[in-house]
Residue frames as a rotation matrix with the C-alpha (Angstrom) as fourth column:
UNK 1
0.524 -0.549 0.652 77.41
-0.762 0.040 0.646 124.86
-0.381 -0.835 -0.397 246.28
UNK 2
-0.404 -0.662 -0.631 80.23
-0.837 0.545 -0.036 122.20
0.368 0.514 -0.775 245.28
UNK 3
0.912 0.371 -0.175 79.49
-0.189 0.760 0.622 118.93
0.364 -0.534 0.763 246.26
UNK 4
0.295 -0.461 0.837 82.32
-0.952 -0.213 0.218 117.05
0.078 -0.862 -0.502 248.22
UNK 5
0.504 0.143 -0.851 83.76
-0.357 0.933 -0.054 113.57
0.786 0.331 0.522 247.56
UNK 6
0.865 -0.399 0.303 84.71
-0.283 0.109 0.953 111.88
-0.413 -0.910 -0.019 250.64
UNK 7
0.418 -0.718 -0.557 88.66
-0.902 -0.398 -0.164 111.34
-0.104 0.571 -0.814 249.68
UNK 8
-0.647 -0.719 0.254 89.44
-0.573 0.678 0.460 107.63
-0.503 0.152 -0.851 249.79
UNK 9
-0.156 0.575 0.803 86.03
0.422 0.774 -0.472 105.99
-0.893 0.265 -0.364 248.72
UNK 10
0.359 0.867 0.346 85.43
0.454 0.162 -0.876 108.31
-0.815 0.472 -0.335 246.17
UNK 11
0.788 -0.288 -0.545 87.54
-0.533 -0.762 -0.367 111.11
-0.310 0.580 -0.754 244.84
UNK 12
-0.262 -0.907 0.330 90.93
-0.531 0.421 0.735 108.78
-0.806 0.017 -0.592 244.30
UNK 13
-0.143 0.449 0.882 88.68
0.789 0.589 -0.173 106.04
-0.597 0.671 -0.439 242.00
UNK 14
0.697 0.716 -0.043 87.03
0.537 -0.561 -0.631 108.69
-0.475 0.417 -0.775 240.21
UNK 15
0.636 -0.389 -0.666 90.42
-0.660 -0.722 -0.209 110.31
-0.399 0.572 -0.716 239.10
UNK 16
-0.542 -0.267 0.797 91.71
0.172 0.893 0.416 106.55
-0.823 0.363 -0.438 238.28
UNK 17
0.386 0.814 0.434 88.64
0.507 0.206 -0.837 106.78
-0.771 0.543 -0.333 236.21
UNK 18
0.602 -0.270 -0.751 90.10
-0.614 -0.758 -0.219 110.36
-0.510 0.594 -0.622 234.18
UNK 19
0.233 -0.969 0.079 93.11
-0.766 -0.133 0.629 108.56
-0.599 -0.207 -0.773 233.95
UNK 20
-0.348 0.098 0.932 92.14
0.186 0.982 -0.034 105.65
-0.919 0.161 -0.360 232.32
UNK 21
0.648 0.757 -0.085 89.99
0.412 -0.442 -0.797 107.66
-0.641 0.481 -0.598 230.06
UNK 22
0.497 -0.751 -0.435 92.70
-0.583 -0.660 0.474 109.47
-0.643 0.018 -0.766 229.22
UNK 23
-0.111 -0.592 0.798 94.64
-0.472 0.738 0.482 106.13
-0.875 -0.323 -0.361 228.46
UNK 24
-0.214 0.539 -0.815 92.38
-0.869 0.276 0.411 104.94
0.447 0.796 0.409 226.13
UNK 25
-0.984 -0.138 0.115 91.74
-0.179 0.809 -0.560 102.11
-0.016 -0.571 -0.821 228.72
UNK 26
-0.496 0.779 -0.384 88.53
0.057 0.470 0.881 100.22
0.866 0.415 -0.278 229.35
UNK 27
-0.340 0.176 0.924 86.55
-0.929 -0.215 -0.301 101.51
0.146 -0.961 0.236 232.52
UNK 28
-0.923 -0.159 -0.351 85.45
0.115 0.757 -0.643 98.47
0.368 -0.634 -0.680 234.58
UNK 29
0.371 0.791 0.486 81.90
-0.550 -0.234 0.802 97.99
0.748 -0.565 0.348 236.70
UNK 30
-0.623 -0.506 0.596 82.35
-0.769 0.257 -0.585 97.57
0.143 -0.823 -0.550 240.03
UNK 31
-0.014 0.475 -0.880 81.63
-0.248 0.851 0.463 94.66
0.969 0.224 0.105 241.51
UNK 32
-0.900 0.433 -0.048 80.16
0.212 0.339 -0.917 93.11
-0.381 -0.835 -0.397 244.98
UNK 33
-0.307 0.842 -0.444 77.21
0.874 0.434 0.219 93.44
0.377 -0.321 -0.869 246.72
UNK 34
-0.671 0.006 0.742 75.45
0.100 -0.990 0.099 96.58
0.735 0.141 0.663 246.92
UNK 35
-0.347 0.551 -0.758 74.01
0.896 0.435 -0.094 97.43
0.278 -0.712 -0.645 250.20
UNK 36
0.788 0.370 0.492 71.58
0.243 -0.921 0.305 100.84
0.566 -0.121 -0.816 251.24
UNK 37
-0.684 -0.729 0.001 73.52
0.613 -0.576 -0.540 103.50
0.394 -0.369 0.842 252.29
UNK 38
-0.010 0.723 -0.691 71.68
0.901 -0.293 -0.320 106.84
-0.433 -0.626 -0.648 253.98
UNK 39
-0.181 -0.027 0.983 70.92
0.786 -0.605 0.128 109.68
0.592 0.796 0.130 252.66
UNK 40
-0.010 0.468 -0.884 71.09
1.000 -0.020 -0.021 112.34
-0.027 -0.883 -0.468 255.65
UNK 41
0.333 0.347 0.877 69.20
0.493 -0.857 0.152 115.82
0.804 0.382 -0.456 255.90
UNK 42
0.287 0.121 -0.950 70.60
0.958 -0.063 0.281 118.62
-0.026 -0.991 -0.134 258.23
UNK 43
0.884 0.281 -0.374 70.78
0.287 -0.957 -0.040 122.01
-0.370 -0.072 -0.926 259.22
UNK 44
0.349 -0.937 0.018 74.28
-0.527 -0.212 -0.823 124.59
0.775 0.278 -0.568 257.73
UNK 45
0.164 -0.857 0.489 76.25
-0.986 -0.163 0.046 123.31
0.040 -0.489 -0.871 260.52
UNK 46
0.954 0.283 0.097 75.78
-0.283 0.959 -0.019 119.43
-0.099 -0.009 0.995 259.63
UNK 47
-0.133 -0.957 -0.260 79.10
-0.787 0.261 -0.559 117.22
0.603 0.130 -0.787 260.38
UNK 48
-0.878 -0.394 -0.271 79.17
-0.067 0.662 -0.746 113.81
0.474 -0.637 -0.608 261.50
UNK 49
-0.416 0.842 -0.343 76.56
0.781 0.524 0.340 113.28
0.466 -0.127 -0.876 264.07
UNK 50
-0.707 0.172 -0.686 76.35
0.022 -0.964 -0.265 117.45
-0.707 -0.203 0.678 264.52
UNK 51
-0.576 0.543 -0.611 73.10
-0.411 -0.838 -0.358 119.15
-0.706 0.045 0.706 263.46
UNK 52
-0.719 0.607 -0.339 71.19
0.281 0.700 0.656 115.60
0.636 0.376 -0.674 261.57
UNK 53
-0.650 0.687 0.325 67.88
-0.726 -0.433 -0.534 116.08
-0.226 -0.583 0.780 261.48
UNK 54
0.663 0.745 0.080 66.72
-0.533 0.544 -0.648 112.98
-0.526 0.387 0.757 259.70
UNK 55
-0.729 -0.611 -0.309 68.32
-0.553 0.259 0.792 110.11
-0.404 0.748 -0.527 257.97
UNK 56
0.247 0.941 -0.232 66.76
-0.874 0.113 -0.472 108.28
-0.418 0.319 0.850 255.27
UNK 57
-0.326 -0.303 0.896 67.54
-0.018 0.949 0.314 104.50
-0.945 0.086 -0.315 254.55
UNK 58
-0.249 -0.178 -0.952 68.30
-0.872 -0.387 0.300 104.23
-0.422 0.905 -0.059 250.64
UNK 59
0.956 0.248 -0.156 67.56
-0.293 0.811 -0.506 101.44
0.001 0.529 0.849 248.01
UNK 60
0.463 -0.661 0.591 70.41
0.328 0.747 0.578 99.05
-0.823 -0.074 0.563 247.73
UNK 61
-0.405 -0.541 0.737 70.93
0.898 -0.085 0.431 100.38
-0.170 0.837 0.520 244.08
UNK 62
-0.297 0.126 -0.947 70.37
0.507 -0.819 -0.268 104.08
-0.809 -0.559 0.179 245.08
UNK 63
-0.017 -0.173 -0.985 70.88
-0.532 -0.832 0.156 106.04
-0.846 0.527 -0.078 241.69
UNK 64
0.470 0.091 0.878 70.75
0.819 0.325 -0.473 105.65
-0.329 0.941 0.079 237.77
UNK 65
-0.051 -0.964 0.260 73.17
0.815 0.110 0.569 107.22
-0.577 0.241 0.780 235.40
UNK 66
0.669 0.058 0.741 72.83
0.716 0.220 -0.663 108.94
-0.201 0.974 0.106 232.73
UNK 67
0.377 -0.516 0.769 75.65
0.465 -0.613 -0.639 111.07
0.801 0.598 0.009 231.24
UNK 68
-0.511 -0.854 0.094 77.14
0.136 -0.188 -0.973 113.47
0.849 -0.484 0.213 233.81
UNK 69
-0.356 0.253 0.899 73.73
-0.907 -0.324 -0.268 113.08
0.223 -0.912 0.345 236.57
UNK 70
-0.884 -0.073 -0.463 72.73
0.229 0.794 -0.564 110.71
0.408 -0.604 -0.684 239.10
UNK 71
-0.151 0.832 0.534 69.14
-0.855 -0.381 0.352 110.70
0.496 -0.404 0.768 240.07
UNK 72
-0.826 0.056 0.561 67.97
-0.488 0.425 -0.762 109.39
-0.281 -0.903 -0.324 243.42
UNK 73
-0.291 0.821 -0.491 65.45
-0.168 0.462 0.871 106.32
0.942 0.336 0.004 242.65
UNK 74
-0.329 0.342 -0.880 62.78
0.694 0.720 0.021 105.16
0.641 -0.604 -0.474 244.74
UNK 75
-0.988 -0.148 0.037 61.17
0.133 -0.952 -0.275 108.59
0.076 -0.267 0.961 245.49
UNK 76
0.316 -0.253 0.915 59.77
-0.532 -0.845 -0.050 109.53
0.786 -0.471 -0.401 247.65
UNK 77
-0.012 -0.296 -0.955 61.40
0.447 0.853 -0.269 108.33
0.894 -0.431 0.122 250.22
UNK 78
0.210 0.243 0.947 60.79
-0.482 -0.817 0.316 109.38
0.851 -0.523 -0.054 253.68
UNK 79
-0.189 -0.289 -0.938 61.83
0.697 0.633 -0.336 108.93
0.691 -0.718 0.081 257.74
UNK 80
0.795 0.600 -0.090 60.68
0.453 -0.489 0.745 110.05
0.403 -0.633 -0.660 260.69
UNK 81
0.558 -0.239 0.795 62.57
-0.246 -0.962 -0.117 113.40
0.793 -0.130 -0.595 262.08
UNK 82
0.193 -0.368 -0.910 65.58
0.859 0.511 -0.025 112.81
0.474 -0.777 0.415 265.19
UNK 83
-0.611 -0.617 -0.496 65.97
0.705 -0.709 0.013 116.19
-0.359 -0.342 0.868 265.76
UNK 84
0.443 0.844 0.303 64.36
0.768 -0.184 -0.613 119.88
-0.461 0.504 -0.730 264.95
UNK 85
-0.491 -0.813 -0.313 65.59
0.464 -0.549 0.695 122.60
-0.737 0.196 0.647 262.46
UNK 86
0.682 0.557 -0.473 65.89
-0.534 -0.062 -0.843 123.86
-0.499 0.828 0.255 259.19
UNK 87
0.688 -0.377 0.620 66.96
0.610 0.763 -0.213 121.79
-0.393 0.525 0.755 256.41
UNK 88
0.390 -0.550 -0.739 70.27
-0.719 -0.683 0.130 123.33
-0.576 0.480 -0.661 254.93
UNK 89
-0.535 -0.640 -0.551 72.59
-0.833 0.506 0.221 120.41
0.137 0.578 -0.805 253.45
UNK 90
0.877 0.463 0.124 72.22
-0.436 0.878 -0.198 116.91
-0.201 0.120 0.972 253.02
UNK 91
-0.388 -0.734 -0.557 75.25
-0.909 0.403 0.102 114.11
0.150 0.547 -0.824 252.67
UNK 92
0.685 0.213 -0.696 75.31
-0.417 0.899 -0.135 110.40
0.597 0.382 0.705 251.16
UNK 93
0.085 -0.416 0.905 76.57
-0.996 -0.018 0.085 107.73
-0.019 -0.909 -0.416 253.33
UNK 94
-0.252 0.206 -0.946 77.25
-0.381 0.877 0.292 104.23
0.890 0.434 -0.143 253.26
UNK 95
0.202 0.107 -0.974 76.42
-0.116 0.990 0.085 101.90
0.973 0.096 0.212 254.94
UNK 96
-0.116 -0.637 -0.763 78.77
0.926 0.209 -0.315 101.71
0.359 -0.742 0.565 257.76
UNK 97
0.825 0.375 -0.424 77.40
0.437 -0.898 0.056 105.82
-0.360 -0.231 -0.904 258.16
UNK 98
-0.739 -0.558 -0.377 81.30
0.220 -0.729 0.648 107.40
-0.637 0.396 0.662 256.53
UNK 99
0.459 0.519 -0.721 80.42
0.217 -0.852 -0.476 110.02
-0.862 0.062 -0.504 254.80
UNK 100
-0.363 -0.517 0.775 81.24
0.850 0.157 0.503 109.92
-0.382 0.841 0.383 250.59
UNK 101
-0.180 0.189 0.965 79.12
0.453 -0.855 0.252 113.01
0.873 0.482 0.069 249.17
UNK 102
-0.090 0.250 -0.964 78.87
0.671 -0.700 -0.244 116.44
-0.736 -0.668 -0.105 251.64
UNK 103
-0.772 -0.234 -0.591 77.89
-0.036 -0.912 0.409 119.85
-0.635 0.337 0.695 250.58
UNK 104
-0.763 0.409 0.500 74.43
0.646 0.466 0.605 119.22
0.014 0.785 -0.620 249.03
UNK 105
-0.912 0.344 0.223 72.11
-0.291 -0.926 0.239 121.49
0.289 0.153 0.945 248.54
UNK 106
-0.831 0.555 0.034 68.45
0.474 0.740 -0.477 121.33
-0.290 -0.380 -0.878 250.33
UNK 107
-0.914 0.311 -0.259 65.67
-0.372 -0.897 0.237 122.95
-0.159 0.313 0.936 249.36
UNK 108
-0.318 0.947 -0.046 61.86
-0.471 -0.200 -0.859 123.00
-0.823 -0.252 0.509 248.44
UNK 109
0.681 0.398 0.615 62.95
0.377 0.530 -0.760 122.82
-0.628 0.749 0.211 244.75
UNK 110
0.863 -0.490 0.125 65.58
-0.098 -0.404 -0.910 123.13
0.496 0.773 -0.396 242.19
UNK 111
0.243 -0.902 0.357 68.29
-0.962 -0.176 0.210 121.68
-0.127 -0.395 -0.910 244.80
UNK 112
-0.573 -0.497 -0.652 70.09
-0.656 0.755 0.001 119.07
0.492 0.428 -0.758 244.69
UNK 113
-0.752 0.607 -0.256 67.73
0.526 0.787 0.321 117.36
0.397 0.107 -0.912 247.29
UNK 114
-0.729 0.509 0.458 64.41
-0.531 -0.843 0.091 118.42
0.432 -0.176 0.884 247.57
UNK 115
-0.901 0.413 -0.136 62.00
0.281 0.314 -0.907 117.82
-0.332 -0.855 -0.399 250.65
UNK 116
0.053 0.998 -0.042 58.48
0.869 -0.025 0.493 118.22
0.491 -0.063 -0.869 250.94
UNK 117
0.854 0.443 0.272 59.69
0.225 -0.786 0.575 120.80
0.469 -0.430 -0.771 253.60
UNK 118
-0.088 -0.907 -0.412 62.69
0.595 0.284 -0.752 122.29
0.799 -0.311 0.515 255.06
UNK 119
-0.141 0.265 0.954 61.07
-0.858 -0.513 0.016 123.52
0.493 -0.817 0.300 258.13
UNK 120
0.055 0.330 -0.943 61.35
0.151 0.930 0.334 119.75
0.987 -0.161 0.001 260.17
UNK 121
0.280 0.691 0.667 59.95
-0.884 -0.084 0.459 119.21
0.373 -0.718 0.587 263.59
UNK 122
-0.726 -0.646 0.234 61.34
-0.687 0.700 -0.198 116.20
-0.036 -0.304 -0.952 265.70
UNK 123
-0.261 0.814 0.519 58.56
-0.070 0.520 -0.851 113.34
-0.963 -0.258 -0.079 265.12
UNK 124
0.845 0.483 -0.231 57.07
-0.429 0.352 -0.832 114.37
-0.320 0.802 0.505 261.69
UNK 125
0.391 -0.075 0.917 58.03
0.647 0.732 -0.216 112.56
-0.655 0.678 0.335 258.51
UNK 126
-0.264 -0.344 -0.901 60.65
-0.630 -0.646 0.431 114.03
-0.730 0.681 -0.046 256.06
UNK 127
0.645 0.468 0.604 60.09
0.341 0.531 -0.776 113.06
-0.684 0.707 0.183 252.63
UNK 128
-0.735 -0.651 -0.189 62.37
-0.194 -0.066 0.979 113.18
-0.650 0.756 -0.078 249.38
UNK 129
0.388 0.491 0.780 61.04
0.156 0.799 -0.581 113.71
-0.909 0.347 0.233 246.66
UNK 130
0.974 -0.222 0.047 63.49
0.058 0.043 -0.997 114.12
0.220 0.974 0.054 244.54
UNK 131
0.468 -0.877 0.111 67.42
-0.222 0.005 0.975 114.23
-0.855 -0.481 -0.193 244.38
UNK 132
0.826 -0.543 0.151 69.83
0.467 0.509 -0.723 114.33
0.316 0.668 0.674 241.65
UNK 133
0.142 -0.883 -0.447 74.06
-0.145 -0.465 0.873 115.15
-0.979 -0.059 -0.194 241.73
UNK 134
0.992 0.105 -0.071 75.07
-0.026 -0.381 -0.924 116.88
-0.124 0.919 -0.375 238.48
UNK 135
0.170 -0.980 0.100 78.71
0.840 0.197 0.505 116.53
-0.515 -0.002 0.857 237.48
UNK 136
0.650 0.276 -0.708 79.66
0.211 -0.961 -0.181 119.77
-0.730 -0.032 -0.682 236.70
């Protein structure tokens, strides 16, 4: 499934970035304070605050780099269920809850994040235990 960049936090920078590249410019690190964002699991029809079954409060410094993937640190990471379903997608969030990555794959294994289970019950405990986003 593509992934989704939410269009002002993420996809605009990110073709600055090309562009620069391009340029022969020098990319920048960003800079502030990095604060947990969420990392939320829900069924195909997830949007907004439609068909979340679980969010999960991230590390402040969520991901490591390397080359064209991002893997989710601080696995597993788990929160207790708001809702019951099955797991279908999953999107990254900041802070403030907007939505920057949609369209993730859920799954058991081999998706982009993967659960202990994607059969969730309101009450139990989802778990991550894993999560990477592959530039393609």
């Amino acid at each position: 499934m593509t992934v989704t960049y939410a269009t002002a936090t993420v996809k605009t920078p990110r073709m600055q970035v090309m562009a620069d590249v391009i340029a022969s410019r020098t990319i920048a690190a960003a800079t502030g304070t990095a604060t947990a964002g969420q990392l939320v699991i829900g069924t195909a029809g997830l949007s907004g605050g439609t068909g979340v079954l679980a969010t999960i409060t991230l590390p402040a410094t969520a991901f490591t780099v390397s080359g064209a993937v991002a893997t989710l640190q601080g696995v597993p990471l788990s929160a207790t269920a708001s809702a019951s379903g099955t797991a279908a997608l999953a999107e990254f969030r900041n802070n403030a809850g907007t939505t920057v990555i949609s369209g993730l794959t859920v799954g058991t294994s081999g998706s982009d994040i993967n659960l202990n289970s994607t059969s969730i019950t309101s009450g139990q405990t989802v778990s991550i235990t894993a999560g990477t986003i592959t530039h393609g």
